[in-house]
N, C-alpha and C positions, 0 to 999 in steps of 0.2 A: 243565673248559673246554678247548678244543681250539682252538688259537691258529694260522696263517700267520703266520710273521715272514718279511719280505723284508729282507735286512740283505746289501749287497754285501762288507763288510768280515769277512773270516772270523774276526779274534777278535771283534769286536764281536756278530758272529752267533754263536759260542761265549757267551761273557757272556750274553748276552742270555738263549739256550737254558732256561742253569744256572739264571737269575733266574727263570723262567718257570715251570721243572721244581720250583726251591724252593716258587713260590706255588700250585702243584698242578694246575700246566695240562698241557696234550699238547700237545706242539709238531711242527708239521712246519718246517721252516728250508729256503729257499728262497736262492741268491742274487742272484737278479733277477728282473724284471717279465713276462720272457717266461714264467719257470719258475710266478711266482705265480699268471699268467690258468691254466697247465698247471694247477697242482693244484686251481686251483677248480675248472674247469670237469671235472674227472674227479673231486673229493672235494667239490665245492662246500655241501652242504647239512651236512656234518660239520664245518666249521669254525664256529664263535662270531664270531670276531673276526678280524680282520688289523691286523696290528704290521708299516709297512712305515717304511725308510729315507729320506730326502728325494732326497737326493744319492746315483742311481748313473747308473750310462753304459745308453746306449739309449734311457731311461723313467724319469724321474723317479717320485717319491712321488707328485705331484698326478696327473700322467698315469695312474699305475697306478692309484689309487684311482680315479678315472671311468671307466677301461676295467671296474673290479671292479664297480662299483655296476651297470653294466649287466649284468652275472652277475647278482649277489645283490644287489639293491637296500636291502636294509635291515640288510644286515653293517656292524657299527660297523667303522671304522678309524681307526688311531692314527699319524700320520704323527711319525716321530723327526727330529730334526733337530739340528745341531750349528750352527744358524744363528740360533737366540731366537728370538723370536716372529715372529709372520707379521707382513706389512705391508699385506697383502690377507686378511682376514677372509669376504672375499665371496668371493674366487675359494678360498679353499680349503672351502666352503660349499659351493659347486655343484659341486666335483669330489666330494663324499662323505667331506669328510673329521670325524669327530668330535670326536677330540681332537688336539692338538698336545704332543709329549713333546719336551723340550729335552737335548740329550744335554750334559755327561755325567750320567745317572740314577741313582736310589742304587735300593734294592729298593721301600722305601716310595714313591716318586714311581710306581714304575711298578704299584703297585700300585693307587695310589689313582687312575691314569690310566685303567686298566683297570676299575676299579669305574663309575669316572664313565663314561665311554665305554657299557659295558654298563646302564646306568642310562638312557642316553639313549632 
């Protein structure tokens, strides 16, 4: 499976990487939303999924993921966040978002995100 992560935090985007590479994905690591419209729009059909962060500067998670859906409309994405659950269900709905990962994540949480997500 061949994963985007948008993660501004460079160990978290490390971590993350590592957890990815264990459960046998290909990761490209990106560290913001301008880089991740970049690599879709020049890899776009090679990625599975996008694993992006909530909270960075420029572009948020919700923003990136509705600029993304207008790429690849049917790319699942997994918005991370260190903020619990959403409190709008509907707006992270119509930005494209599929799952919601709560940081901090162990390997099992992010895998079963990833199954689900890819299930949808």
């Amino acid at each position: 499976m061949n994963i985007l992560l948008v993660e501004d935090d460079s160990d978290v985007r490390k971590m993350t990487t590592r957890l990815l590479e264990y459960l046998n994905c290909s990761v490209v690591a990106v560290s913001d939303g301008s880089d991740a419209l970049s690599s879709l729009t020049n890899k776009g059909n090679s990625f599975d999924l996008v694993m992006t962060d909530y909270s960075m500067p420029d572009m948020n998670g919700v923003e990136l993921a509705a600029n993304l859906k207008r790429i690849l409309p049917d790319i699942p994405v997994i918005l991370c966040t260190g903020a619990g659950g959403s409190d709008n269900d509907s707006l992270l709905s119509e930005s494209g978002i599929t799952e919601v990962l709560t940081k901090p994540y162990s390997r099992n949480d992010l895998y079963l995100t990833i199954k689900r997500a890819m299930e949808r």
